[in-house]
C-alpha positions as CSV (number, residue, x, y, z in Angstrom):
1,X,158.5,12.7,51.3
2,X,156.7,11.8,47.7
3,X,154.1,12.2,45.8
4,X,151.8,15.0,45.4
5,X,151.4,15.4,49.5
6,X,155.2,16.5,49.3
7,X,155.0,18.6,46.4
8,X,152.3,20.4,48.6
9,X,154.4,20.7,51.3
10,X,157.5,21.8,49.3
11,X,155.5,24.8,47.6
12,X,154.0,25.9,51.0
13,X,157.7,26.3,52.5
14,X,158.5,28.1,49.6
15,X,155.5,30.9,49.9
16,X,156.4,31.1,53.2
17,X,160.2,31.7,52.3
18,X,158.9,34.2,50.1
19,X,156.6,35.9,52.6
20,X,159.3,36.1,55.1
21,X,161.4,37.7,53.0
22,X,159.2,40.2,52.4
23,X,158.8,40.9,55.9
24,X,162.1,41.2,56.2
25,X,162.1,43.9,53.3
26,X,159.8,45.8,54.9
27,X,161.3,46.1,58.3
28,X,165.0,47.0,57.3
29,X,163.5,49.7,54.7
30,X,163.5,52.5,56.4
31,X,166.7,52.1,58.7
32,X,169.7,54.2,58.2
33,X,172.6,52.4,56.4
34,X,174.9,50.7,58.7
35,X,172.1,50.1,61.6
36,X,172.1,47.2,63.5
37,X,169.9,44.9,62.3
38,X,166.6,43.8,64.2
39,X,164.7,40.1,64.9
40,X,161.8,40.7,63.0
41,X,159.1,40.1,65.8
42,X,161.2,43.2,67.7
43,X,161.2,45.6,64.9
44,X,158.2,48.0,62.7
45,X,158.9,50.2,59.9
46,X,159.5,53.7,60.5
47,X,155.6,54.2,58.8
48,X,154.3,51.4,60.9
49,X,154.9,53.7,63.6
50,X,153.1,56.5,62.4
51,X,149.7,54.8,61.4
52,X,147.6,55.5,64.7
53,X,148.2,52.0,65.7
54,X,151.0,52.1,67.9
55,X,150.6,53.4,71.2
56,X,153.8,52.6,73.2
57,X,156.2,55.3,73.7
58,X,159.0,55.0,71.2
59,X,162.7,54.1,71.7
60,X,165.9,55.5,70.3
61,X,166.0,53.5,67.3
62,X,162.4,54.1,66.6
63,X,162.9,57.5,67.2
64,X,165.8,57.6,65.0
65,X,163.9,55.8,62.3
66,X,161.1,58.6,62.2
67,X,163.2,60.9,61.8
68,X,165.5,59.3,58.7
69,X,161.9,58.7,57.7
70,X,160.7,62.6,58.2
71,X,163.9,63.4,56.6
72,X,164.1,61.0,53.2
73,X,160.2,61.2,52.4
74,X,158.3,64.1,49.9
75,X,154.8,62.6,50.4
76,X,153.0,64.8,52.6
77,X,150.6,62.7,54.1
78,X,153.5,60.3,55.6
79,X,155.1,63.9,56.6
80,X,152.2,64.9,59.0
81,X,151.8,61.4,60.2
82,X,155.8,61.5,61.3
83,X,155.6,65.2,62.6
84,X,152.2,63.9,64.8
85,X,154.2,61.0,66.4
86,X,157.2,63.2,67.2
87,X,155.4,65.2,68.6
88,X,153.3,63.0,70.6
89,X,156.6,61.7,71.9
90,X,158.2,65.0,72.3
91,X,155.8,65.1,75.4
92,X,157.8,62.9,77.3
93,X,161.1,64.5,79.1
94,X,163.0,61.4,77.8
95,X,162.2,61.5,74.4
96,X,162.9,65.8,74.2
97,X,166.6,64.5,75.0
98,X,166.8,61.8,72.6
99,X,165.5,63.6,69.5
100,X,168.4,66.8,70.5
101,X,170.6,64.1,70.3
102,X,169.8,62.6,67.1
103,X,170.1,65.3,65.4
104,X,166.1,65.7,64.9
105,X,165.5,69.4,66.3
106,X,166.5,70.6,62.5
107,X,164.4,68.3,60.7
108,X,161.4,68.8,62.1
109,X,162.4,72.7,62.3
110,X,162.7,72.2,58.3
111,X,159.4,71.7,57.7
112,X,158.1,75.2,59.3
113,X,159.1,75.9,55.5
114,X,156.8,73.7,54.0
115,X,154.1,74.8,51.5
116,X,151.4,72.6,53.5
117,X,149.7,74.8,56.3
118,X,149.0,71.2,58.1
119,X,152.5,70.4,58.0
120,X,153.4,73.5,59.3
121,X,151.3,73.5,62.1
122,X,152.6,70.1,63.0
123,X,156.1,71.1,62.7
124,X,155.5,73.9,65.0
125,X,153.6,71.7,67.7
126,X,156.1,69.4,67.5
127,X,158.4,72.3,68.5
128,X,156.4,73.3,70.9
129,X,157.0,70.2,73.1
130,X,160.1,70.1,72.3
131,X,160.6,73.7,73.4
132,X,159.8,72.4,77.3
133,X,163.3,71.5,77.7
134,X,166.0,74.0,78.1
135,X,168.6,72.3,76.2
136,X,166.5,72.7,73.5
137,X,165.6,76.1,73.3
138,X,169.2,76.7,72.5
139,X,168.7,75.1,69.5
140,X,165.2,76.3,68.2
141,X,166.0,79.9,69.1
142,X,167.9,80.0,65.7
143,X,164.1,79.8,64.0
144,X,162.4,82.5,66.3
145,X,162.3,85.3,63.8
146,X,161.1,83.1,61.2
147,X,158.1,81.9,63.3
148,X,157.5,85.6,63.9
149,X,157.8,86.2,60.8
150,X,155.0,83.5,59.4
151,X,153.1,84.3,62.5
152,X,152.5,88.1,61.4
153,X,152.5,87.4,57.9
154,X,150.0,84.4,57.9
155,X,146.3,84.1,58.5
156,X,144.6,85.8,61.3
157,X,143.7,83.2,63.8
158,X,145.1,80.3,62.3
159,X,146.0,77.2,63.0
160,X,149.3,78.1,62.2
161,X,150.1,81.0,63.9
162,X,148.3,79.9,67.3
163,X,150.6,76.9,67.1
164,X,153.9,79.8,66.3
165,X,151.9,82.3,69.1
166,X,152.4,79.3,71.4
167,X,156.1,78.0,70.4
168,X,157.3,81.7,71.0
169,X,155.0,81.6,74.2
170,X,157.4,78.5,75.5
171,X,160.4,80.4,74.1
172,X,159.8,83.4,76.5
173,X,158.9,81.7,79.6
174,X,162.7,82.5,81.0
175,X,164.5,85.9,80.1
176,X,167.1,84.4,78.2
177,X,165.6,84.5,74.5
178,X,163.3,87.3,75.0
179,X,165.6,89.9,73.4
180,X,165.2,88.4,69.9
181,X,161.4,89.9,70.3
182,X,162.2,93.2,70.6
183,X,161.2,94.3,66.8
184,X,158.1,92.3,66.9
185,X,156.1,93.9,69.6
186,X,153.8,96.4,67.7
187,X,153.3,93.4,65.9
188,X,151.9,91.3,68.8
189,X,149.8,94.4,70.0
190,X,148.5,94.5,66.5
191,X,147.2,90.6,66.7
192,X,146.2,91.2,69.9
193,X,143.8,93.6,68.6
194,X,142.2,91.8,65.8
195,X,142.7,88.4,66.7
196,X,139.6,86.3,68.2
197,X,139.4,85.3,71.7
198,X,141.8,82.5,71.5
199,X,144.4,84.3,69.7
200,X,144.4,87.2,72.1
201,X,144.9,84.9,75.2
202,X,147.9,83.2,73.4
203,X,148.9,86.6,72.6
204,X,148.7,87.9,76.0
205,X,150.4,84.9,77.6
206,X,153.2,86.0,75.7
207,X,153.1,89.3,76.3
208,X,152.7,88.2,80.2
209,X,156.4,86.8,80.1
210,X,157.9,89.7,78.4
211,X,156.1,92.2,80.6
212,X,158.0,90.4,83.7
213,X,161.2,91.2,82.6
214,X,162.1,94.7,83.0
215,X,165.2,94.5,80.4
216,X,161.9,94.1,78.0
217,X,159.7,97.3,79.8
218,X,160.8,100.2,77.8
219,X,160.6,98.3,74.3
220,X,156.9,97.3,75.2
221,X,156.3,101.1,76.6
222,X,157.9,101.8,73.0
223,X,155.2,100.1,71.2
224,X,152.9,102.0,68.8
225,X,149.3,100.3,70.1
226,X,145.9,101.5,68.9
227,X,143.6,103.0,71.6
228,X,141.4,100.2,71.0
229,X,143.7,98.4,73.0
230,X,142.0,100.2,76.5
231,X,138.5,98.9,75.2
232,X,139.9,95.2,76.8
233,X,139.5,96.8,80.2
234,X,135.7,96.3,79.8
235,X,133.9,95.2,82.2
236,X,132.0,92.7,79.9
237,X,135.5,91.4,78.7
238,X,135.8,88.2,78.8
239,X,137.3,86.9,82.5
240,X,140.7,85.2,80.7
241,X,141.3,88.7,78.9
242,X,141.0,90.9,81.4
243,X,142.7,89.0,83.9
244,X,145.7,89.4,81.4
245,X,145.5,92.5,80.8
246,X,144.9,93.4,84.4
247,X,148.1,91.6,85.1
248,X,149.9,93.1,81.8
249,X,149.5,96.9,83.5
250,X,150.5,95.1,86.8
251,X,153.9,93.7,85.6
252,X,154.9,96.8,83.7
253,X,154.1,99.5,86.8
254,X,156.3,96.8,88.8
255,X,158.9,97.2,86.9
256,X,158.9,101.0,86.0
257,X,159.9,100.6,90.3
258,X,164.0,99.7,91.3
259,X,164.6,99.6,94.4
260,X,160.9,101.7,95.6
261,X,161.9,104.5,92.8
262,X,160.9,105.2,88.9
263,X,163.1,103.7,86.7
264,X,165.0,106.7,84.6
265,X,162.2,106.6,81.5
266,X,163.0,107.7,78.3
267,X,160.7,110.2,76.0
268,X,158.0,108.2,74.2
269,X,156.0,109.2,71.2
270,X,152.1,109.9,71.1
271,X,150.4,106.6,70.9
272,X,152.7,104.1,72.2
273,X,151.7,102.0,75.1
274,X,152.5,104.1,77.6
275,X,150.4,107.1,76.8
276,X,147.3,104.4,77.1
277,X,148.5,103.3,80.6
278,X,149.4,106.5,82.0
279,X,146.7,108.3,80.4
280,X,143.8,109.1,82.6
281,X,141.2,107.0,80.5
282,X,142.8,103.9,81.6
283,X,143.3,105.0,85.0
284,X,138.7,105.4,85.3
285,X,138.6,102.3,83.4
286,X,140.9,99.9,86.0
287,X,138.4,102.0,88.9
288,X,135.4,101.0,87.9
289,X,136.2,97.4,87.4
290,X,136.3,98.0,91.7
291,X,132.8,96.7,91.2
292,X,133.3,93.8,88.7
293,X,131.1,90.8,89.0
294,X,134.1,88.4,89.5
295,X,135.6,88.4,92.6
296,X,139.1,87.1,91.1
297,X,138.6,90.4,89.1
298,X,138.0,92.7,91.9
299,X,141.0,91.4,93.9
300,X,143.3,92.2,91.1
301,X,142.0,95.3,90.8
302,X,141.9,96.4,94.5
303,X,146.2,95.7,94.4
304,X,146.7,97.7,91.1
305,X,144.5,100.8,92.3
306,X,147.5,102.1,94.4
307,X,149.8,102.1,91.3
308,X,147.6,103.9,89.5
């Protein structure tokens, strides 16, 4: 080929040498050293996957790409992006596996230390789905008393501490890490009080699975709650409050019972939970809500009237 056609020709293949090797560049960047390497068409880099673009469930090695990604990066925004698609994926049974077995429950766990609120709320989400899978509650539960302790010492109702509210929520759903909230309950009572109407139904939830256990009864019964507290069994509460709180007298009064008899109880002080619940104020207040508007309401009230 001559002349100034094949000259064209020549310098076209070599733009498109050069382009392809750029290409190239760009999808073996973020892989871990010693990775198998991927046909172009098959492969994005690790931030490809994080721009809102892809939609597909990802794989191992994508997974494993995020998280070397998640791991090796400083700038925050690519930080969020990652923790966002992790946890996106997170929601799929498969993937809660995968990232255990990748290592990526620390990494994402390390940014519940980051200076960034966002990212911190991210990080915690991600946990959060996470947290479904059993498996991997045996590895979070090494960060619950930090989350408690961000969750008390952060922001009333905040982004952050409804996403820590909710990881602990998932944490307690079986007995088994329940005991490492045992210090923390005044604390929770104390939210419970102040917080706004979504924090106190996150708050309760929680509350809900401890109150079912009855290894966890006397340390709630032990708790130093303001009488405010009985001022959430209303009538003109709202129905998702008082339902839980309904329930939350419920649980404990079952569980105060062994076998059809008291449980042995120990001396409590003036102002802890059970003085409010055995007091005679909370005893009118669970009566009149015989009359409540709702019906749900009235039928939980009608089967807590004989354990009153």
């Amino acid at each position: 080929m001559g002349g100034p056609r094949g000259a064209g020709w020549v310098a076209a293949g070599l733009l498109l040498g050069a382009g392809a090797c750029y290409c190239i560049y760009r999808l073996t960047r973020g892989r871990r050293r010693g990775d198998r390497e991927l046909g172009i068409r098959s492969s994005k880099s690790a931030e490809d996957l994080t721009d809102g673009s892809y939609d597909d469930v990802l794989n191992a090695e994508q997974l494993q790409k995020l998280l070397y990604l998640l791991e090796s990066t400083e700038d925050p925004v690519i930080i969020e992006r990652a923790l966002i698609t992790l946890g996106n994926n997170a929601a799929f049974s498969v993937n809660q596996a995968i990232i255990r077995e990748l290592g990526g429950i620390p990494i994402v766990a390390n940014k519940i230390n980051h200076s960034n609120q966002s990212i911190k709320e991210k990080a915690l989400n991600a946990l959060n789905n996470l947290s479904v899978n059993v498996e991997n509650q045996i590895k979070i539960k090494i960060y619950i008393s930090q989350v408690c302790e961000d969750v008390f010492s952060g922001p009333l109702n905040s982004a952050v501490q409804l996403a820590g509210l909710t990881l602990l929520t998932n944490m307690t759903v079986t007995n088994d890490h329940q005991h490492m909230l045992h210090s923390y309950i005044t604390d929770l009572f104390q939210v419970l009080l102040t917080g706004n109407g979504n924090t106190k139904v996150q708050v309760l939830k929680l509350l809900l699975n401890l109150s079912e256990n009855p290894a966890m009864t006397e340390g709630l019964l032990r708790a130093q709650v303001d009488s405010s507290f009985l001022s959430l069994y209303d009538s003109h509460v709202a129905k998702e409050i008082l339902l839980r709180v309904l329930t939350l007298f419920q649980n404990i009064k079952n569980c105060l019972k062994i076998e059809g008899h008291l449980a042995v109880q120990p001396t409590f002080t003036e102002g802890s939970l059970f003085f409010l619940l055995h007091g005679e104020e909370c005893a009118q207040k669970i009566r009149a809500l015989v009359d409540h508007h709702d019906a749900e309401v009235k039928e939980k009230v009608v089967t807590i009237i004989p354990k009153i």
